[in-house]
Steps between C-alpha positions, in 0.01 A plus 500: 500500500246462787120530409248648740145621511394734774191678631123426645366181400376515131669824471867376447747666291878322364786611633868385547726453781855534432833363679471680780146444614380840358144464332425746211147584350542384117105600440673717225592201293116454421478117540388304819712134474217301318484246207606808255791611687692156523398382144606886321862522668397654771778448714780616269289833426475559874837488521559685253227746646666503805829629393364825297221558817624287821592879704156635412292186638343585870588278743311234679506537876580215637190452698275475195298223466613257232292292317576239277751558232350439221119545349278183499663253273279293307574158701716380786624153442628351817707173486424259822721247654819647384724443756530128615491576871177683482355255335595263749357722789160466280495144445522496161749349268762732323321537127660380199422828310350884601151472743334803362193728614387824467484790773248747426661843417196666707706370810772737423613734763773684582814331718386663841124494477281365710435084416146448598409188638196403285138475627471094584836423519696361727803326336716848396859374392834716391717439179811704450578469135690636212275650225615553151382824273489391130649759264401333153237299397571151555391157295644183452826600569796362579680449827771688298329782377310519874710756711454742167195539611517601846435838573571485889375364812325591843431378835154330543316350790281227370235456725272208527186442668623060544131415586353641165816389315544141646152375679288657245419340134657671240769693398752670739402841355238539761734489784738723315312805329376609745475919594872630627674107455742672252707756672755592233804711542645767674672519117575350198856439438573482137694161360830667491512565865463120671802357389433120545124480547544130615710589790272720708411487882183561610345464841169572636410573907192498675482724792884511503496161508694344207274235309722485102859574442607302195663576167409497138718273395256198641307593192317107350434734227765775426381836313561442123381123516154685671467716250566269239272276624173734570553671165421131352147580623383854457680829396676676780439894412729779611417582866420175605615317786590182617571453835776179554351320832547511843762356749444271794388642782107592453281484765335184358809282546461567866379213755278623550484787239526849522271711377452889500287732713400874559777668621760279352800698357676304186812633409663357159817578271722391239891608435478801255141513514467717829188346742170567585269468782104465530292506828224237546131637504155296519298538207205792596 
């Protein structure tokens, strides 16, 4: 099954889009794809839903906005460094276990919004990455018991102001949370179908130009040792998301580096995760 939300901003309402590319209104259902839905079986009584009431949904046309496919989760965990080659391009060494950080789910967008450049900065960078949607609460599990709780996964951009995140003290959350650096989606595709989630392609081009084509399987840090490992720390909750890193090819392992500006167009997909596209705009 393929999750979407649709609609004005802060007006969205869930939906589905089946095999075919056909996008039905499932408003009926009465639940929006939150922290309730994933944790109370959501998916299997959508389905099930969807059988009895699938030829009496409207459809979707397909030049309805989308926005991001699920409601805010309560965090975004985002692992850094996890592919050796990017962290390479960064000067960094490979880590010996997960980088971690937050991303503030206010940045949220949907996957062809506007990114706005914020006010002061000047060091904009791209991240295609592979986000996964937790299905059951999570803590201290096992690498084993890890995929069990993987309710799907989406297509996220990850993008970082490098000044505030690098040259700044602190934390890299302030070059990472900020307003429309989390364009999520166009859908959700539930666990069952991505077949090998660590064998994915996913490429990323800047004004047609292509910047990251690489694969999933240069994981460090593969999915059920992630999850594992950041369920050791604090209690992942149905609806949450972790998004897996970044490939080489950002626009700070240029010489010199490449950074964004108005009028940019940043184009971004993964295999059975569809793409997305967001337009550069100065902050106003």
């Amino acid at each position: 099954m393929k999750l979407i939300r649709f609609g004005t901003k802060g007006n969205e309402r869930p939906g589905v889009q089946l095999a075919d590319g056909t996008r039905l209104d499932v408003s009926a259902f009465d639940q929006d794809y939150d922290e309730a839905f994933f944790g109370g079986d959501g998916l299997s009584r959508l389905t099930t839903w969807l059988a009895a009431n699938g030829d009496n949904c409207p459809k979707v046309s397909a030049d309805t906005r989308l926005g991001a496919p699920l409601c805010r989760p309560s965090k975004i965990v985002c692992i850094g460094l996890n592919y050796a080659k990017h962290a390479q391009e960064a000067g960094m060494q490979i880590p010996k276990e997960p980088v971690l950080f937050f991303k503030a789910t206010s940045a949220i967008v949907g996957p062809n919004d506007d990114v706005i450049i914020p006010k002061g900065s000047e060091k904009t960078d791209w991240e295609v990455e592979l986000a996964v949607v937790i299905g059951k609460k999570a803590s201290y599990v096992s690498e084993e018991e890890a995929m069990g709780h993987v309710a799907g996964y989406v297509l996220h951009n990850d993008y970082s102001e490098r000044a505030w995140q690098i040259e700044r003290e602190g934390q890299w959350c302030k070059g990472k949370g900020c307003d429309t650096y989390a364009p999520l989606g166009p859908f959700i595709a539930t666990a069952d179908e991505i077949e090998d989630p660590h064998d994915l392609n996913l490429w990323l081009n800047v004004n047609g130009e292509q910047l990251q084509n690489s694969n999933t399987s240069d994981f460090v840090f593969n999915i059920p040792e992630s999850i594992s490992y950041i369920s050791q720390f604090m209690t992942l909750l149905p609806g949450d998301v972790i998004s897996t890193g970044t490939p080489f090819g950002v626009g700070l392992g240029f010489d010199p580096p490449r950074y964004l500006k108005a009028g940019d167009v940043v184009e971004l997909g993964i295999d059975g995760l569809g793409s997305s596209r967001q337009v550069a705009k100065a902050y106003r």
